[in-house]
Structure formats: structure tokens, C-alpha cells
C-alpha positions as CSV (number, residue, x, y, z in Angstrom):
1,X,0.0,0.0,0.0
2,X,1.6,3.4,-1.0
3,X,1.5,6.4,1.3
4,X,-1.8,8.2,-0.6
5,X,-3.5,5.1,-0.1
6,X,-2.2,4.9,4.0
7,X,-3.3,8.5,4.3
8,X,-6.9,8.1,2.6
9,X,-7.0,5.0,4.9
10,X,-6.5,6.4,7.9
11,X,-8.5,9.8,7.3
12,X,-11.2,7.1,7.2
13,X,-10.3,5.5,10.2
14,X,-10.7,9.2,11.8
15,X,-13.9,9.8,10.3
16,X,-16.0,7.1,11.4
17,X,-14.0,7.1,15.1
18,X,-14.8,11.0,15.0
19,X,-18.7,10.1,13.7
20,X,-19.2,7.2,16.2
21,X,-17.8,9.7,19.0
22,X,-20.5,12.4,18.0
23,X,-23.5,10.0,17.7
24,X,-22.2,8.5,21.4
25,X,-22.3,12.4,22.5
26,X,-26.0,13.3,21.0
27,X,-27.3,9.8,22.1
28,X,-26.1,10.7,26.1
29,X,-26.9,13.8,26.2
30,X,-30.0,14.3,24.1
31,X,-33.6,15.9,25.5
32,X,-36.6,14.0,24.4
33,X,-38.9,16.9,22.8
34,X,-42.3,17.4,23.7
35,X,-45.7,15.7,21.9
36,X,-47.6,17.4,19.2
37,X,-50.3,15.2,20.5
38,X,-52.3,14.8,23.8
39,X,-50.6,12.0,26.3
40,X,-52.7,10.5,29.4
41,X,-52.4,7.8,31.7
42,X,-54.0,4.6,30.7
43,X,-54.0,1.0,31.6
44,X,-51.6,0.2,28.6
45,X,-48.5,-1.6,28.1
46,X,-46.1,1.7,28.8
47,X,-49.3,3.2,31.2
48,X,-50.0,5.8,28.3
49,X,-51.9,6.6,25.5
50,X,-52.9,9.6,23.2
51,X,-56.6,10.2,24.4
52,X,-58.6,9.9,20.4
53,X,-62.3,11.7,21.0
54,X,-64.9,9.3,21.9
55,X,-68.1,11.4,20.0
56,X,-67.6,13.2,16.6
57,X,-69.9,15.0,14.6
58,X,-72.6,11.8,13.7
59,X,-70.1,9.1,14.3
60,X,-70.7,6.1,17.5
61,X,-67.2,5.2,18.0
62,X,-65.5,2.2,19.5
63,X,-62.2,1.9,21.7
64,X,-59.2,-0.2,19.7
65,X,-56.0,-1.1,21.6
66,X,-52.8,-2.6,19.9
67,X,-52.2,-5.5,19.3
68,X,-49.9,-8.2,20.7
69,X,-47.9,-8.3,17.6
70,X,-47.5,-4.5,17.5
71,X,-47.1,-4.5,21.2
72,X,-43.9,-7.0,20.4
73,X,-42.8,-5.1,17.1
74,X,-42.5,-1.9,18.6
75,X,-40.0,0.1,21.2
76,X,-41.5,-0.6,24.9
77,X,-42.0,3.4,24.7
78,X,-44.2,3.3,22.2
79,X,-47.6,5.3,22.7
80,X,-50.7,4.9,20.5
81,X,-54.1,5.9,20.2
82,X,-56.6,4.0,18.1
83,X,-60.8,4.2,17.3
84,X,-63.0,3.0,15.2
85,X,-65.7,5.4,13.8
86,X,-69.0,4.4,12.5
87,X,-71.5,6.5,10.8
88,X,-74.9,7.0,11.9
89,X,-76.5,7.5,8.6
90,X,-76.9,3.2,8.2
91,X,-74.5,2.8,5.4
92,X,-71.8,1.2,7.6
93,X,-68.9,3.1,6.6
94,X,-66.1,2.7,9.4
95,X,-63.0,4.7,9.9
96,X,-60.0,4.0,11.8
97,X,-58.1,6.3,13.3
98,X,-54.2,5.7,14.8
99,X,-51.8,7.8,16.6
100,X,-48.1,6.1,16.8
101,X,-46.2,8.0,19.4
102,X,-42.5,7.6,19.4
103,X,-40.7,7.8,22.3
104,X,-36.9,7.8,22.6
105,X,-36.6,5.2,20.5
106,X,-37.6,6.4,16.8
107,X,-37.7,2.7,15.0
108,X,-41.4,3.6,16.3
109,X,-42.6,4.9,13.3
110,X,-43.0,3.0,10.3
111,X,-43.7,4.1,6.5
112,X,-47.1,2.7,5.1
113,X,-45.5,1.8,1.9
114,X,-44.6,-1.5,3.9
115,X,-47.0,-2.2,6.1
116,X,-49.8,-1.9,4.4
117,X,-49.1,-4.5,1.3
118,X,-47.9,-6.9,4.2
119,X,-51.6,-6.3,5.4
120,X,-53.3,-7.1,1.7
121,X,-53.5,-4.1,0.2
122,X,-52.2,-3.1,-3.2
123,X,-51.3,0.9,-3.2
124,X,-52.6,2.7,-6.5
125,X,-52.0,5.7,-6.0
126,X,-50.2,8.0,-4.2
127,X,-50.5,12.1,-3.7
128,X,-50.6,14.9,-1.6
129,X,-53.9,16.5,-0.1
130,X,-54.8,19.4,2.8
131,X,-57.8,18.9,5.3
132,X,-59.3,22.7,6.4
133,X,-59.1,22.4,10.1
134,X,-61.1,25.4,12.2
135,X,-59.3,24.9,15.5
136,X,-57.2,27.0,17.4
137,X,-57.5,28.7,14.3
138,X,-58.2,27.9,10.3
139,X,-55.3,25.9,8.6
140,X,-54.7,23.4,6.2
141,X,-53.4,20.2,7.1
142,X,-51.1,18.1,5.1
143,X,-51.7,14.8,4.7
144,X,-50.5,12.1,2.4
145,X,-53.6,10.4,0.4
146,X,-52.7,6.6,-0.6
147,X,-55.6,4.7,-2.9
148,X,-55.6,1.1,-2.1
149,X,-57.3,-1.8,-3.6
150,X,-58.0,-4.8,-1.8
151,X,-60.3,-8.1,-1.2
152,X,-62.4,-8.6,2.1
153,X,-64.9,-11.0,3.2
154,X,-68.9,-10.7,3.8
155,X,-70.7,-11.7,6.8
156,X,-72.3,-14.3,4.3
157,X,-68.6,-15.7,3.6
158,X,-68.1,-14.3,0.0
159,X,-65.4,-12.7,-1.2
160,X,-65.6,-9.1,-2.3
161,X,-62.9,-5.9,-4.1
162,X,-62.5,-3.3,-1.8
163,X,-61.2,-0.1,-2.5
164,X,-59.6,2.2,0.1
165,X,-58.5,5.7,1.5
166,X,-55.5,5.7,3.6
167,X,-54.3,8.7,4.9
168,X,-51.5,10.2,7.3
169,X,-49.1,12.5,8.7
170,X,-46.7,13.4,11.0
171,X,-46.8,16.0,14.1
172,X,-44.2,16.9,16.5
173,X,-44.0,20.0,19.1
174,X,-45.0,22.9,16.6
175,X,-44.5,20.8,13.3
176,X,-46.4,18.8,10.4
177,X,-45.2,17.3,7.5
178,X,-46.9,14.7,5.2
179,X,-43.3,13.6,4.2
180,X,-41.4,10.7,5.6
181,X,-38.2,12.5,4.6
182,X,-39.0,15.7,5.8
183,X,-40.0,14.6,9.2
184,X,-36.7,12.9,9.4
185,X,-34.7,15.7,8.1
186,X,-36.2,17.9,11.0
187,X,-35.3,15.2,13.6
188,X,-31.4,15.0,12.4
189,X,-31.6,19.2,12.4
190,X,-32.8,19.6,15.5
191,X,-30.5,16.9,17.5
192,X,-27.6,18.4,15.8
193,X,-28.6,22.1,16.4
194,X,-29.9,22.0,20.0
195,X,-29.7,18.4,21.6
196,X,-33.5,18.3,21.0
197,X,-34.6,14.0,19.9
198,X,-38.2,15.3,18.5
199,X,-40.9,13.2,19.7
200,X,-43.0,12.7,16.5
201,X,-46.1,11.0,16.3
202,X,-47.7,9.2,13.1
203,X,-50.9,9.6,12.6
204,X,-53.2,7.5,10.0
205,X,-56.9,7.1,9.2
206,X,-57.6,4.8,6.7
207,X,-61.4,3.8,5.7
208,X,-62.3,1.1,3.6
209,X,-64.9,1.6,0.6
210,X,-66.5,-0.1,-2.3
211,X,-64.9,0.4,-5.8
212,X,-65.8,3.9,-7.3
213,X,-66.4,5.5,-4.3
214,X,-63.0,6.3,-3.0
215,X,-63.9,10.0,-3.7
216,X,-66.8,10.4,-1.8
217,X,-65.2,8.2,1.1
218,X,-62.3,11.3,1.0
219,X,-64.7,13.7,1.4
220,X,-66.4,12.0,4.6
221,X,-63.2,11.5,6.0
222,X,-62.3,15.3,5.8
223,X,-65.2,16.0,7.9
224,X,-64.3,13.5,10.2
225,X,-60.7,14.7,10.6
226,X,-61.3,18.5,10.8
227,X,-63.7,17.7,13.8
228,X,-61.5,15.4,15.5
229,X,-58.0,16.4,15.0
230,X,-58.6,19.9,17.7
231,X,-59.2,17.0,20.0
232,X,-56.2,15.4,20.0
233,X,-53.8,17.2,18.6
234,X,-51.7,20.2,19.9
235,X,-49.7,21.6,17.0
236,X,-51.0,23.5,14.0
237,X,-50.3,24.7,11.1
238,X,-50.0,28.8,9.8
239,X,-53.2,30.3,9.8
240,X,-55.0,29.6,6.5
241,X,-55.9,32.5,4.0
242,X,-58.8,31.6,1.7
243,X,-61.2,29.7,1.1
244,X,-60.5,25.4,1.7
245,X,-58.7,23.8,-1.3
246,X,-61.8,21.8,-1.6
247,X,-64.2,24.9,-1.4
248,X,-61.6,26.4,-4.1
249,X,-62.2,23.2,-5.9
250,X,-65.6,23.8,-6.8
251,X,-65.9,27.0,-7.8
């Protein structure tokens, strides 16, 4: 080995010694952030969970807790939040809301793209959307729109296509993204800048639906989600200017 290729060598050496040093630094002396969402007490696994509304708009609701295998998958400071929302108006439509909270451990939060083909579904599409929220004051919240295909079963035992809306987001102490990358650009900035390990939260609703009516499931789930995210959620976006992109929409 010539003496560039000792030199190049040992800058390596340096560089992952002097990288490995840092990330032992930031991972002792770190400060968990605060929660962009609401965190109580609760007979869970960890003894918390992020309090999801019990009565919205027309909606009955029902209490979901996680399961075993998520309970086993996930960091033991993992905090969720998850109901089931039913429609009064007869046609059965149900909506499930989650909250994933992240704790000091951030393999909490996982992206969609893999979970939810491991759960059946095919993703279509993908794109961006904004829900018009009211409360503390009028913004528009980002969310990432997934249209999902699928097969499900009847009470009668036949097998039936389903179509889907999936939707999500992430919120941490004073920040929303729709983007995976963004949210974990902002973590890396932060823990670099001040010391700060963001405690992000992942939140999904996701609504099953017949074939052809994936729009008009979107538009109930709007509703739903700019009734019920004031109640759970503690960051906002800038205040909104405007009419709503879906008022916009139809002029």
C-alpha cells in the first residue's frame, strides 16, 4: 500500500472514530422533545396513551388497543391511540383512526409503503392532499392520500374488491409534515442544532370503501378529521388565507 493510499486510509479510520464519538455524544446527552399530540395515563403496556375523541360529529365510535404483535414489534416506549368510527347515517362506513407515538426510541414509526401491502392491500395511488381544520385557528393540514385496492370478506362468507383511503401524517411539538423525509430531516436538524430528539407521532386514518367511491369516502373523511384532530392534537399549522382547497375546488 503506498502512502496516498495509507493516508486516505487512515482519514477514514478518523472519520468514522470521530462520527461514532458524536453519535455516542447526542445519544447521552439528548432531550426528548415534547408531543404534538395529547398524552394520558392509561391501563396500557407503557401506562400511556394519546386520548382519540370518543363522539364526533354523527359518528358512534368504539375503543381499539394494539395489538400483541404491535405491542412485540415496537419500542416498549411506544404510545398509540386508536378508534373506530362508525357513521350514523346506516351505510356502515367505518373509519380507523391511529396515533403512533414515538418515544426515545424512533424505529417507532414506520412508513405505510410497507405495512400496508404486508396487510393485503395493493397501493394505486399515491398524492398529496390538505384537510381545512377550524381549530385553534383555520389551517390546512397536510396529509399524504394513498388509494388502495383490496379483497375482504362478507358476513355471508363471500369474497368481495374493496377499495380504500389511507391517509396520514406526522406531528411533532410545533411541526407537520406529510413527508417521511422531511419529518426525518427535521429530527437529524434539530438533534444536531440543540440536543432536542423530536418526539413525532404518526398519525393515520384509513377507511375502507367499495370500488368507485373512494372520492366520496375522501370527502367523509375530511369531515371527520377536521372535527377530530382539535381533540387530539396540539400543533397547528400557519393560519389559513382563503377559502378550503376543496371549497376552491368547486368554484
Amino acid at each position: 500500500m503506498n502512502k496516498q493510499k495509507w493516508i486516505a486510509f487512515a482519514v477514514t479510520l478518523m472519520l468514522i472514530a470521530g462520527s461514532a464519538g458524536f453519535l455516542r455524544y447526542l445519544k447521552a446527552h439528548q432531550k426528548l422533545g415534547a408531543p404534538g399530540v395529547k398524552v394520558v395515563q392509561a391501563p396500557t403496556a407503557n401506562g400511556f396513551e394519546v386520548p382519540l375523541p370518543e363522539h364526533v360529529l354523527d359518528y358512534t365510535s368504539e375503543l381499539r388497543e394494539a395489538s400483541k404483535e404491535e405491542i412485540a414489534a415496537l419500542p416498549k416506549d411506544t404510545t398509540f391511540g386508536r378508534r373506530e368510527y362508525l357513521a350514523k347515517d346506516g351505510l356502515d362506513v367505518r373509519t380507523v383512526v391511529t396515533v403512533v407515538l414515538m418515544g426515545r426510541d424512533r424505529t417507532s414509526i414506520h412508513k405505510p409503503q410497507f405495512c400496508l401491502p404486508g396487510q393485503g392491500w395493493t397501493i394505486r395511488r399515491t398524492e398529496t392532499a390538505s384537510v381545512r381544520v377550524s381549530k385553534p385557528h383555520p389551517y390546512d393540514l397536510p396529509v399524504m392520500k394513498l388509494t388502495t385496492s383490496g379483497t375482504g370478506t362478507t358476513t355471508g362468507g363471500q369474497r368481495v374488491n374493496l377499495g380504500g383511503v389511507f391517509l396520514y401524517w406526522f406531528v411533532a411539538d410545533n411541526e407537520l409534515t406529510e413527508h417521511h423525509w422531511e419529518r426525518m430531516w427535521w429530527m437529524a436538524r434539530d438533534l444536531i442544532r440543540t440536543g432536542v430528539l423530536q418526539r413525532w407521532a404518526y398519525v393515520t386514518v384509513f377507511s375502507p370503501c367499495y370500488p368507485g367511491e373512494e372520492d366520496a369516502t375522501f370527502e367523509r373523511m375530511k369531515r371527520l378529521i377536521s372535527a377530530s384532530v382539535p381533540e387530539f392534537q396540539l400543533a397547528a399549522g400557519p393560519e389559513a388565507t382563503g377559502p378550503s382547497p376543496q371549497t376552491a375546488a368547486l368554484r
